[in-house]
LUMDREN-535777 format. One line per 8 residues: number of its first residue (from 1); their letters; for each residue x, y, z of C-alpha. Coordinates in pm, whole numbers, padded with zeros to 5 digits. Layout:
NUM = A = X/Y/Z; ...
end
This chain:
1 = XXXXXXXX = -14493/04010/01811; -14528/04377/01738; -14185/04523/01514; -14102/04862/01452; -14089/05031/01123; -13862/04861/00858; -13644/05156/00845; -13728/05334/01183
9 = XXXXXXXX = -13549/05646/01273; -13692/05769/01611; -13629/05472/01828; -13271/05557/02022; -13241/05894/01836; -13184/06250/02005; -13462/06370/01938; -13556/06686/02124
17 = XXXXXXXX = -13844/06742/02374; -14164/06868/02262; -14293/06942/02590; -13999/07217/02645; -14134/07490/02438; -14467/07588/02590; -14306/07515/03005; -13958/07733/02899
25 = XXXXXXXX = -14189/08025/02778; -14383/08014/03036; -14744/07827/02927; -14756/07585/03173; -15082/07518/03348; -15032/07433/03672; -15345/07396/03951; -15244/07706/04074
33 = XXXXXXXX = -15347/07875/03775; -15661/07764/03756; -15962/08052/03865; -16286/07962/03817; -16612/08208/03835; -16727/08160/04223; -16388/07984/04296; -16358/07929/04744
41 = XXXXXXXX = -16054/07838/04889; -15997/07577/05130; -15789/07594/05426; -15698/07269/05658; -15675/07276/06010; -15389/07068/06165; -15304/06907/06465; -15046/07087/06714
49 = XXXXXXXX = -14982/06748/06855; -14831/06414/06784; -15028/06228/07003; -15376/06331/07154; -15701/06273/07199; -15939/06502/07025; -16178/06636/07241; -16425/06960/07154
57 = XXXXXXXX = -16389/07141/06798; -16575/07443/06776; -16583/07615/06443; -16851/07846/06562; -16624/08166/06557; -16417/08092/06270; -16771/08061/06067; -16896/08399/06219
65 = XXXXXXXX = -16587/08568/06072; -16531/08758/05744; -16527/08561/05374; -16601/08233/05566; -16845/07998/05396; -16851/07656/05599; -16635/07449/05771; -16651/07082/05867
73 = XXXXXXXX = -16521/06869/06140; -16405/06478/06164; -16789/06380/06331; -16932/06540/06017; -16683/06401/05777; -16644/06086/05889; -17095/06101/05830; -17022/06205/05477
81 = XXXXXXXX = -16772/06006/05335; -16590/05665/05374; -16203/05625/05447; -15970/05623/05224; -15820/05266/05156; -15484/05083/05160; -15423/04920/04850; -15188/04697/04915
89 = XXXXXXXX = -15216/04458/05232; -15048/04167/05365; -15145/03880/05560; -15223/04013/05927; -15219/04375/05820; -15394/04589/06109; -15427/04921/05899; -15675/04901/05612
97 = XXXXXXXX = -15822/05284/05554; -15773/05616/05699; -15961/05911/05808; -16044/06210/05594; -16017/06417/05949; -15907/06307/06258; -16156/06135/06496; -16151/06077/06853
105 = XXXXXXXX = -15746/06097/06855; -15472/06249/06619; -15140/06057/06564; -14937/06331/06404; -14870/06676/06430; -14994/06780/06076; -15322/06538/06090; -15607/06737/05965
113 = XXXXXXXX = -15896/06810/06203; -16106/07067/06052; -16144/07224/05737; -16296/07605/05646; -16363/07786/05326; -16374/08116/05243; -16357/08358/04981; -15973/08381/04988
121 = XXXXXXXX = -15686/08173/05103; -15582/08466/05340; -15959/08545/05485; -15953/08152/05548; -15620/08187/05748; -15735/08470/05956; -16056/08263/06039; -15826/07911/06126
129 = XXXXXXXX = -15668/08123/06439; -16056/08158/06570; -16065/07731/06554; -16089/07627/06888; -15950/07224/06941; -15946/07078/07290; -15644/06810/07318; -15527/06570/07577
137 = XXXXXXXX = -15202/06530/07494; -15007/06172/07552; -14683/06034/07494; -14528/06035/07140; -14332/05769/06989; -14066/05867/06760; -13890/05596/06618; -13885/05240/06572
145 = XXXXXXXX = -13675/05138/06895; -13914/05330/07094; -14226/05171/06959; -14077/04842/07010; -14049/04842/07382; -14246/04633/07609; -14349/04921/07797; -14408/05163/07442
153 = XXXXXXXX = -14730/05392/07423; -14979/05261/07196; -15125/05480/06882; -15383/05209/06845; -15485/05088/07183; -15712/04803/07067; -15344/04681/06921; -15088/04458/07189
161 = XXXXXXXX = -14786/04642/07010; -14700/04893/06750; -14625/04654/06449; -14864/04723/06184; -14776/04443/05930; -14464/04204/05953; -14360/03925/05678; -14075/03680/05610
169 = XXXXXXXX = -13895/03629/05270; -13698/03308/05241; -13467/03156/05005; -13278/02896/05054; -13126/02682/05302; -12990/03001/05486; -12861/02846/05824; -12663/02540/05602
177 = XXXXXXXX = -12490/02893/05450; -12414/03056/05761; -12261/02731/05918; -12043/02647/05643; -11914/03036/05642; -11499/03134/05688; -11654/03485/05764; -11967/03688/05920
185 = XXXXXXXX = -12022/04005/05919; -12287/04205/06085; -12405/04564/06104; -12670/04786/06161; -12736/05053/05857; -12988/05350/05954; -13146/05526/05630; -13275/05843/05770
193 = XXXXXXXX = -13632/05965/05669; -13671/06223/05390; -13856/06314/05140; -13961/06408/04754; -13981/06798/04746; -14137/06818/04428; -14060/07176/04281; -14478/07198/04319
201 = XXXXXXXX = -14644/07155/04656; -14970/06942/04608; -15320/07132/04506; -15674/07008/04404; -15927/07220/04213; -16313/07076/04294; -16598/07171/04080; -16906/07019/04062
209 = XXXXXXXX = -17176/07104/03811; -17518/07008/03970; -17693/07030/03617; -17481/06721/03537; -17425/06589/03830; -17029/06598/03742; -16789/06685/03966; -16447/06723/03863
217 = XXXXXXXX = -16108/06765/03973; -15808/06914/03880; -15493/06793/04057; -15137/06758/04054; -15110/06422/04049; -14955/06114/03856; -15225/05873/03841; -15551/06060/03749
225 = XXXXXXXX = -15719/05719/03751; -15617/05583/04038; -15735/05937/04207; -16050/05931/04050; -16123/05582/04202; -16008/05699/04554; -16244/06005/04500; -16517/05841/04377
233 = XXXXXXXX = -16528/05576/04658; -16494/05795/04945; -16762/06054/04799; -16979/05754/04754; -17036/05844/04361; -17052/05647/04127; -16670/05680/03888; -16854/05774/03578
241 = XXXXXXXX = -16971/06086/03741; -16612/06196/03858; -16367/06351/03637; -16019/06361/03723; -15762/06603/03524; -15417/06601/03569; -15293/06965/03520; -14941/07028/03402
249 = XXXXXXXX = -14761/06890/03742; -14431/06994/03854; -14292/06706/03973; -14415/06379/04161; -14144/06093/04250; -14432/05867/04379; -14563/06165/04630; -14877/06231/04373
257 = XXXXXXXX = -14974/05871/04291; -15284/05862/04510; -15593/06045/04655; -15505/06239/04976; -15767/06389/05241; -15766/06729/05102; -15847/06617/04751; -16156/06462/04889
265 = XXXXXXXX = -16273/06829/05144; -16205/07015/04841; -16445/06774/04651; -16668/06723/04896; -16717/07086/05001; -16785/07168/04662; -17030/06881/04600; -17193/07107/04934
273 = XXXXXXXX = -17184/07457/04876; -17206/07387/04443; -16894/07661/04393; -16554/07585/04295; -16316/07476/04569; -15938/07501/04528; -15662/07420/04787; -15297/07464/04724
281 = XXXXXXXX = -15041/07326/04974; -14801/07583/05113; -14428/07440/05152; -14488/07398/05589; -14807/07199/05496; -14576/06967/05280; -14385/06893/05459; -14594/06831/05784
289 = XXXXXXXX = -14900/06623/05575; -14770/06474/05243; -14585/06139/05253; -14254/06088/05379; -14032/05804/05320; -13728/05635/05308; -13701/05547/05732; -13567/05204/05787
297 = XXXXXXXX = -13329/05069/05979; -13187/04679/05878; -13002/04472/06134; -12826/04230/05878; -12539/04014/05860; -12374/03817/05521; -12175/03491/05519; -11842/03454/05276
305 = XXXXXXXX = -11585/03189/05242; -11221/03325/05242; -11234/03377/04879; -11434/03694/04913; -11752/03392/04763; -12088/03517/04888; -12324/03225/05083; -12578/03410/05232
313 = XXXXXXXX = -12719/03702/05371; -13001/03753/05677; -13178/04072/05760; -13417/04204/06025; -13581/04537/05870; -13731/04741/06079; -13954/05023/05890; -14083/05390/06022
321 = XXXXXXXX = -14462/05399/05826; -14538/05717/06051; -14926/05739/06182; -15085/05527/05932; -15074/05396/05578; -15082/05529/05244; -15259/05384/04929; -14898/05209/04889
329 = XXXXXXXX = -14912/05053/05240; -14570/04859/05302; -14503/04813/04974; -14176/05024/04978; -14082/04841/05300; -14124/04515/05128; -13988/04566/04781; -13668/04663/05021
337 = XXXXXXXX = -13651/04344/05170; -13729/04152/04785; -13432/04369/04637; -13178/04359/04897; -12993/04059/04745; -12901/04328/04413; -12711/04156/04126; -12497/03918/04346
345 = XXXXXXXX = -12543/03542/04343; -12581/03403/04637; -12862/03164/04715; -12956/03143/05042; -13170/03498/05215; -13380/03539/05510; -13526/03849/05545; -13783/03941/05840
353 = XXXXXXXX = -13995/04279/05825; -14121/04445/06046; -14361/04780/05973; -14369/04982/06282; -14604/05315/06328; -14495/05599/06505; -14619/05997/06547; -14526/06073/06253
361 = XXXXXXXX = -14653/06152/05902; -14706/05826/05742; -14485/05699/05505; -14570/05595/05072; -14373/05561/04787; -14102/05786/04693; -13875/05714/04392; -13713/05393/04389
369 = XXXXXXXX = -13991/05255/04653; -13755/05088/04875; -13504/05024/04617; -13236/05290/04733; -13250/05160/05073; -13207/04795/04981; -12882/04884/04738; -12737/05131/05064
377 = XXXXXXXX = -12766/04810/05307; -12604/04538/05022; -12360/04748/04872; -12205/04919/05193; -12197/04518/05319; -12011/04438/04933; -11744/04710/05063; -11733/04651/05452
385 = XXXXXXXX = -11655/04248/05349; -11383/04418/05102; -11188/04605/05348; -11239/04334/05635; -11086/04047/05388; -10800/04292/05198; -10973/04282/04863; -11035/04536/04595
393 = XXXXXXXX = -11402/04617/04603; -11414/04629/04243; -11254/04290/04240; -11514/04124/04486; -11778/04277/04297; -11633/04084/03955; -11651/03827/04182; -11980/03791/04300
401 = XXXXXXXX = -12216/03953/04002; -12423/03770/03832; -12313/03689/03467; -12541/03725/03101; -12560/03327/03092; -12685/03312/03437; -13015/03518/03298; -13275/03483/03282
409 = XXXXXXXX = -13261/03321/03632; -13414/03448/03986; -13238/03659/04248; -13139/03503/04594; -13456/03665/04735; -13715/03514/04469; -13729/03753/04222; -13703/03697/03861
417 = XXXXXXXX = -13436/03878/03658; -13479/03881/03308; -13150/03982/03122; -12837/04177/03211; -12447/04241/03144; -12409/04296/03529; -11978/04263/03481; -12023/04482/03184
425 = XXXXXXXX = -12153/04757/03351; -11919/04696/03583; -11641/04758/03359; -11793/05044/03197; -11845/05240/03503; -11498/05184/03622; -11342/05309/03281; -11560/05603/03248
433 = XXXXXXXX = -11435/05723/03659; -11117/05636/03552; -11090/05427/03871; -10751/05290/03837; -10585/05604/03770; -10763/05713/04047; -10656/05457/04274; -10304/05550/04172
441 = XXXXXXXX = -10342/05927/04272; -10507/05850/04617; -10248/05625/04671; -09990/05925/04573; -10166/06167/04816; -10190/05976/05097; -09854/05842/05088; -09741/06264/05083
449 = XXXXXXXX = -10002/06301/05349; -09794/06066/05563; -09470/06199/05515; -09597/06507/05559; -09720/06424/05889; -09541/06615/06161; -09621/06768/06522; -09683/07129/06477
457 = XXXXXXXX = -09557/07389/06780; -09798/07250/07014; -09689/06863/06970; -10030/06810/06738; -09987/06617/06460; -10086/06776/06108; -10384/06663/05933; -10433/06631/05524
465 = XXXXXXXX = -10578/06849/05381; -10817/06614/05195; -10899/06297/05173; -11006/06122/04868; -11220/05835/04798; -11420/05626/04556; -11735/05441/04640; -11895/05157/04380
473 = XXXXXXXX = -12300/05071/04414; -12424/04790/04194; -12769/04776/04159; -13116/04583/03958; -13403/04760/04003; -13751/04645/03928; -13927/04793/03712; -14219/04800/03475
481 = XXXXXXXX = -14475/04805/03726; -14759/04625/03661; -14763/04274/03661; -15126/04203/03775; -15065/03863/03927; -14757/03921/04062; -14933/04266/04249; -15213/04024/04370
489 = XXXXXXXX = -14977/03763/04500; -14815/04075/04673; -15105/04187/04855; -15201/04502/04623; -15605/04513/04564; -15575/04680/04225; -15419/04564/03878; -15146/04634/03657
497 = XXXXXXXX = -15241/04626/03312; -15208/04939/03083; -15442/05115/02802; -15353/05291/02469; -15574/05384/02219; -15393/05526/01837; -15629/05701/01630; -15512/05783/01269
505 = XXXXXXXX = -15685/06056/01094; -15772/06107/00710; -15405/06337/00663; -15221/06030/00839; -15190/06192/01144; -15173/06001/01444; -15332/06076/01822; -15222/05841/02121
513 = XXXXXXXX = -15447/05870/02407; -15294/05697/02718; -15346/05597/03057; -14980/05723/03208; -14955/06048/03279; -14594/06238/03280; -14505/06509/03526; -14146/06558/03367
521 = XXXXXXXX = -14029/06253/03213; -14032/06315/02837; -14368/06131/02720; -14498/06295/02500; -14138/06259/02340; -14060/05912/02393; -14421/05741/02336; -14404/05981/01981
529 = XXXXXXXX = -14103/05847/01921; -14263/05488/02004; -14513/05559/01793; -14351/05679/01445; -14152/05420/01424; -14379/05180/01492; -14593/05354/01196; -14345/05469/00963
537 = XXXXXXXX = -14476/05817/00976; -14290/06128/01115; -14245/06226/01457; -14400/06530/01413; -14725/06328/01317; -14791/06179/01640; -14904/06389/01920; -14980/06271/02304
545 = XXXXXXXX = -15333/06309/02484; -15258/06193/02845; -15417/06301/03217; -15782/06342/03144; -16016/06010/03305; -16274/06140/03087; -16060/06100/02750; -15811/05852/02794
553 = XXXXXXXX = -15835/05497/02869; -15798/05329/03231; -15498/05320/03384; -15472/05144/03741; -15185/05253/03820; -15081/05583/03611; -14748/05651/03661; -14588/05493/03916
561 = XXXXXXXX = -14297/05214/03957; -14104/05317/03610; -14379/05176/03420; -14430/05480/03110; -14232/05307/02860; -14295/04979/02947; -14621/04890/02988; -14771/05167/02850
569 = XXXXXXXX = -14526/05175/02565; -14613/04813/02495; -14982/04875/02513; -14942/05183/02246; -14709/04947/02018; -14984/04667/02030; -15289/04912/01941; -15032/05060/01658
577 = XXXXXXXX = -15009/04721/01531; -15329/04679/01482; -15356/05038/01231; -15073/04916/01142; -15208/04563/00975; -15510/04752/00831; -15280/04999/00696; -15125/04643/00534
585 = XXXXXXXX = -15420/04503/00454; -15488/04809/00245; -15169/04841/00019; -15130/04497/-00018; -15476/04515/-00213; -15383/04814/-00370; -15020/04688/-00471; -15154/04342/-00578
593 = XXXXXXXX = -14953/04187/-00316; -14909/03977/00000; -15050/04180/00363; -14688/03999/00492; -14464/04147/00229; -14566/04528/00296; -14336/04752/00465; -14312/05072/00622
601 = XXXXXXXX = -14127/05359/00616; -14134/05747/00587; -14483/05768/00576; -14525/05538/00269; -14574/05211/00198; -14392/04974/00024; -14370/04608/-00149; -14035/04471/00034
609 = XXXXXXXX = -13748/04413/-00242; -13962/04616/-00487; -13973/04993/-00321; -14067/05180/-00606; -14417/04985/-00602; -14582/05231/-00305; -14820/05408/-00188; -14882/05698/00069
617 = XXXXXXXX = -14988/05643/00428; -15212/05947/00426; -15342/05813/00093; -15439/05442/00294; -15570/05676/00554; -15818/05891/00407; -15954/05528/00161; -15969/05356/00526
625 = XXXXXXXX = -16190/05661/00641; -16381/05730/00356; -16467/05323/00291; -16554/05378/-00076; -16330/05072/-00203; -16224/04873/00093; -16115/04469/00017; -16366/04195/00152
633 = XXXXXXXX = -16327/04155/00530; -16133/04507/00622; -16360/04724/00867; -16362/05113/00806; -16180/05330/01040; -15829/05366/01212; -15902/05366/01542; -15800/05098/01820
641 = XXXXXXXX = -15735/04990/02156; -15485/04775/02312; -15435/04657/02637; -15118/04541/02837; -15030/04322/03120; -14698/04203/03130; -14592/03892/03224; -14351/04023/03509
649 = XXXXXXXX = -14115/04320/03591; -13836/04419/03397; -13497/04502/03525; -13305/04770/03470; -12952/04769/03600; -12682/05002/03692; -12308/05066/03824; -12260/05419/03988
657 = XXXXXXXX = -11871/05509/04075; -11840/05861/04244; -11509/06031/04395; -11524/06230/04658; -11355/06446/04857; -11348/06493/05233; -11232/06832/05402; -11092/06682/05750
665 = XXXXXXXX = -11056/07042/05922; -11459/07064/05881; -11578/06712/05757; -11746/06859/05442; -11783/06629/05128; -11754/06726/04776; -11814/06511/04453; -11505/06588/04175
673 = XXXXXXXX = -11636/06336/03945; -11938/06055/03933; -11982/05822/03608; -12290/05589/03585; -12309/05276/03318; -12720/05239/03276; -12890/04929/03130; -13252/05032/03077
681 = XXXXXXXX = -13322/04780/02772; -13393/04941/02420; -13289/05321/02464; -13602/05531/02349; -13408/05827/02355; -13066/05876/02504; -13073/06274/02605; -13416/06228/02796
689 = XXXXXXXX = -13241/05881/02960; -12968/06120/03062; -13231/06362/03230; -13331/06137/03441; -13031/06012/03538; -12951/06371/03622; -13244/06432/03821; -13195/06114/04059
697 = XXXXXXXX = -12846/06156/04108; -12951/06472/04240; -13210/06359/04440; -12982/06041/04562; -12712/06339/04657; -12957/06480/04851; -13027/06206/05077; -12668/06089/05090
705 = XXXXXXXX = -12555/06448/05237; -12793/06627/05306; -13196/06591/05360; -13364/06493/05653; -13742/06532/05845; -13637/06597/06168; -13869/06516/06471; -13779/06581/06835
713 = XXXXXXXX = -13865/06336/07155; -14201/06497/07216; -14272/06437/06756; -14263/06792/06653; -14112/06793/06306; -13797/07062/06310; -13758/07078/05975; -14057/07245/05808
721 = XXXXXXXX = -13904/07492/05568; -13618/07503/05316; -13418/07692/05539; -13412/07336/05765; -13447/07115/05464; -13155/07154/05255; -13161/07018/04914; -12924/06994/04647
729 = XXXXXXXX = -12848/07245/04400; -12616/07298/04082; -12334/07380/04242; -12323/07069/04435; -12345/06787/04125; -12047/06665/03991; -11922/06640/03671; -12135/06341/03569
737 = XXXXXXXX = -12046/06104/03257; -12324/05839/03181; -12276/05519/02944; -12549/05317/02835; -12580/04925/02752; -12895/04756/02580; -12985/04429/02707; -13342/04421/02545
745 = XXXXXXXX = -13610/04264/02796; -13770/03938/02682; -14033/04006/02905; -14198/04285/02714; -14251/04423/02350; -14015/04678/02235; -13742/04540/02472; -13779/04844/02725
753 = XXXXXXXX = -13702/04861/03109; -13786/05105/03289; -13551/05423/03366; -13722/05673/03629; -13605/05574/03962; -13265/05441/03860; -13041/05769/03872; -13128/05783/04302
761 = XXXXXXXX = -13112/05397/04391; -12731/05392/04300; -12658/05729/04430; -12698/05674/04832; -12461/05409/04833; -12183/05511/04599; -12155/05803/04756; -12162/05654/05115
769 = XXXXXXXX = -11925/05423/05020; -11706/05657/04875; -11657/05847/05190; -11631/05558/05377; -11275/05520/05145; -11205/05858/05210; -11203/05798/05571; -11039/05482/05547
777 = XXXXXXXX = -10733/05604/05675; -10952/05644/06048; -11179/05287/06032; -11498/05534/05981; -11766/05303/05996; -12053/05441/05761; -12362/05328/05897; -12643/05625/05911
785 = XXXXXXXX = -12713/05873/05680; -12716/06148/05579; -12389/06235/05605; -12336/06539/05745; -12013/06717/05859; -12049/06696/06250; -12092/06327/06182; -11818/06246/05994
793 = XXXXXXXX = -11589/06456/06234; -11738/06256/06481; -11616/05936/06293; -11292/06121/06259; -11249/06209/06610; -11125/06553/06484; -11188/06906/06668; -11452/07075/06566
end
């Protein structure tokens, strides 16, 4: 089993980011600032319609006009390269690959259909108005009812329906559970599509050196490996020849882990013309062509005894994929309907899902993959079944979680859980909001509300001027992605496993080189951190090579699914261990003692219970390099590489409270306070845990109250600008207190779970349900989201 150092530091310590320096100053290098000698620009032609089919597409003018180079249609495309594939697939799965450019039909406004070059971005938008595209326009289908009806419009007409995958998941003897119920309850929960909004649009830089035969491609992306694959497949080349580099990259939240058709026009085109081609998204291209997500509505019902006891719980989810699938296929859809059942025992679950196309831009993986919807549907049924049977929903939550001698164990869905203080966290979150005390001053408040209640001159009663509430969300979320088995038994086509390789120089210095690829997190922090310990040097020893295919080892998966610290954590600690036991070896020859009783520790090393008998790492180093007087049997050289698959997925768990207060004269919310107790296993560092708790907070605020894609009946996307899409900002986070448990993982080396969707998963339905409280005095029923103020005055039945 790989340790850490005998007296490591680093591990759980504050240590600050190294990354920060060169992006606060102002040294980033982003796609966008890459110019290359000869460099074209690429500019994509999209459809005006939702649903059509594609008739003529005549480039000839657009080519005749200034600064154009060449252009390409779908016919010519579709000649030139293969379609890109869907990854993961399920039994009876219609959708397998899509089209580079549209051919024959388009299926959502935003679906490429030509593609020009020129000399500059704005020559190249001049020439795009001189595109000529005949379209017979048919009917759009805009949502999942819609699709569902005998009499719907088909986007595939070979097809008897719009269902483009469906699958149960069954646990249980769910009908015994629902017969020997006191209560059921039902309800329909809508989770409105949105999006990621990374702070930087997508953009691909193509060049191809024909001397070579190398073409390569820098991208903002996540998964440089997984890209190059995609690339290399499509362009029919052969993945040795294709170099994928993952520039500095502002942001990805699962919208960057895959190739996308304008990464493979910009390579293709240059592969053509032998010039750079670059092609950076503007925001109204974003939002029209890179993945949504999120759109799902569940039809789902629980069974209780009197007690508050859960039996069982059935859903019907019904998912929005848009047009066609991504790389990810349904895999957020289904990893919904896996993780519905949370940290609750209950053993009996029926869940049947249903993934439903529609005109509109397909659907992938956005951060928490499915997770945030799952914990919105279970934890606003935890408080509906609260109010309905006069409990505390704190108290039927103590109830009902899942307790540390129940793990390891499985969920009520199947999955396995590995280790967890669910109560605890519990606990923790409540003390840190404060909740009783807070239950005590909404109880003051509304109390004065009511005796303050009086008609006014016209005979109107007066309202409050606010209403508080509190809102729980309990939550395990997988992570750790990468399981190889357990992704083939899923239906994904690709593996899991992770790659680190640890060179050590003469000086003692170490380089990791690794497959994951960070576009914010912290890595090169937390893996150094990883590292030193696990060597016994110093932090500032170890530096981080990450993003380049042609340097670093595979990764299938990059990162994607909270999987950094994990899995390719564990894969850096086991190829450490291995410098680490020639570093043993070594001293233990030099110190005229056992390889077993030699210890490390700032940067020397040492007989255990004798520390004054030591010698220098750099010292072991250089003799390892050098080879002059080596022991029988050690190899030269401090170099190795380790790979990972884990056995399963680790899982993180959480308890978000948040308080809230609703304006009843205009149905605004605001958060005052919002606490979150985190269990991410062993802690790598607790400032850049607290960042990302930050960040999805924010981004689970955002699609609580406020974000939406917005298509009309005809599937023309209103909301194509930030001026439409609202986001969060500063001013809107609360005052946010975090506390963090350890329950190490037994499922992986170094104890880690994973941490980067967790902040957004608990965020939708705390703060959902803690408007729902708010409003308790009217029997809201929070169902949809976002929620906005016209809805909630709705709820309210209050003027407007």
């Amino acid at each position: 089993m790989v340790t850490l150092a005998d007296s490591g530091k680093y591990v759980g310590a504050r240590v600050q980011r190294v990354e920060d320096p060169r992006l606060l100053a102002g040294r980033a290098r982003f796609v966008d600032d890459i110019a290359l000698p000869g460099m074209l620009h690429l500019l994509v032609v999209r459809s005006t319609h939702a649903h059509a089919r594609l008739g003529r597409v005549d480039l000839s003018r657009a080519l005749a006009a200034p600064g154009v180079v060449a252009g390409l249609t779908g016919a010519e495309v579709e000649r030139l390269v293969d379609p890109l594939l869907v990854n993961t697939r399920v039994a009876g799965q219609r959708l397998l690959e899509s089209h580079v450019l549209a051919v024959h039909k388009v299926l959502h406004v935003g679906e490429p259909v030509a593609a020009l070059v020129a000399e500059s971005r704005y020559l190249a938008e001049d020439a795009a108005e001189l595109v000529e595209v005949e379209y017979e326009p048919l009917p759009a289908v805009v949502g999942v009812e819609q699709a569902l009806a005998p009499d719907a419009p088909l986007l595939y007409e070979d097809w008897d329906d719009n269902v483009v995958a469906e699958l149960a998941i069954e646990n249980g003897d769910v009908e015994a559970a629902f017969a020997a119920a006191d209560h059921v309850f039902r309800e329909t929960f809508r989770i409105q599509r949105h999006t990621g909004v990374p702070l930087e649009t997508r953009g691909t830089v193509a060049a191809y050196e024909p001397l070579t035969g190398e073409l390569t491609v820098w991208t903002s992306t996540q998964s440089p490996h997984p890209v190059r694959d995609g690339l290399a497949r499509s362009l029919r080349l052969p993945a040795h020849r294709v170099r994928v580099v993952a520039a500095d990259t502002g942001g990805g939240f699962g919208l960057k882990d895959q190739a996308y058709a304008e990464d493979v026009l910009a390579a293709l085109l240059s592969l053509q013309l032998g010039r750079p081609v670059k092609w950076i998204e503007d925001r109204r291209e974003h939002f029209l062509a890179t993945a949504h997500a999120r759109e799902q509505v569940h039809h789902v019902e629980v069974a209780v005894r009197a007690d508050g006891t859960l039996l069982g719980v059935r859903d019907h989810l019904l998912a929005d994929v848009g047009a066609h699938l991504h790389k990810v296929g349904i895999g957020p859809t289904m990893f919904a309907g896996q993780m519905l059942p949370g940290p609750y025992r209950f053993s009996a679950y029926a869940c049947r899902v249903q993934a439903v196309v529609t005109n509109k831009t397909p659907c992938a993986a956005y951060r928490g993959f499915g997770q945030p919807e799952a914990a919105f549907v279970m934890e606003r049924l935890m408080d509906i079944v609260a109010r309905a049977l006069g409990r505390d929903p704190a108290d039927l939550r103590r109830q009902n979680l899942l307790r540390p001698d129940e793990l390891p164990g499985l969920s009520a869905s199947g999955r396995s859980y590995d280790s967890g203080d669910y109560p605890g966290a519990l606990e923790r979150a409540l003390a840190a909001i404060d909740y009783e005390g807070f239950r005590r001053q909404q109880a003051a408040e509304r109390a004065a509300a009511d005796a303050a209640r009086r008609p006014d001159g016209a005979g109107e009663m007066v309202a409050a001027r606010r209403c508080l509430g509190i809102g729980l969300a309990a939550y395990v979320q997988a992570s750790g992605l990468g399981p190889s088995k357990v992704l083939g038994r899923g239906g994904s086509r690709g593996a899991g496993f992770e790659s680190a390789r640890v060179v050590m120089d003469p000086q003692g210095r170490v380089t990791v080189y690794t497959g994951v690829s960070p576009h914010g997190q912290g890595l090169a922090t937390t893996l150094a951190q990883l590292c030193a310990d696990a060597l016994g040097v110093r932090f500032e020893d170890v530096a981080l090579v990450s993003g380049d295919t042609a340097v670093c080892p595979y990764s299938p998966l990059g990162t994607a699914g909270s999987r950094s610290a994990v899995v390719g954590g564990a894969s850096l600690l086991f190829a450490a261990e291995q410098i680490r036991d020639k570093l043993a070896r070594l001293a233990a020859y030099r110190l005229e003692a056992a390889p077993e009783d030699i210890a490390f520790a700032d940067r020397q090393a040492f007989v255990r219970g004798a520390p004054t008998r030591r010698v220098a790492v750099a010292d072991l180093a250089d003799a390892l390099h050098r080879a002059h007087d080596l022991p029988d049997g050690l190899a030269p050289g401090l170099e190795e590489h380790a790979v990972y698959d884990p056995p399963d997925f680790t899982m993180a768990n959480a308890v978000h409270a948040a308080v809230v207060e609703v304006a009843p004269a205009t149905g605004a919310v605001r958060l005052l306070r919002y606490a979150v107790a985190n269990d991410c296993g062993v802690v790598l560092n607790p400032t850049i845990v607290e960042g990302q708790i930050h960040g999805g907070v924010a981004q689970g605020l955002g699609g609580a109250l406020l974000e939406e894609l917005v298509y009309d009946a005809s599937g023309q996307l209103l909301t194509t600008s930030l001026l439409d899409y609202l986001l969060p900002t500063a001013a809107e986070m609360p005052p946010l207190a975090v506390e963090h448990l350890q329950s190490p993982s037994p499922f992986t080396p170094g104890g880690m779970k994973g941490m980067g969707e967790g902040g957004c998963i608990g965020a939708l339905p705390a703060i959902a349900n803690a408007v729902a409280d708010a409003l308790a005095p009217w029997d809201a029923r929070i169902t949809s989201l976002p929620l906005r103020p016209e809805a909630l005055l709705h709820l309210m039945d209050a003027p407007s």
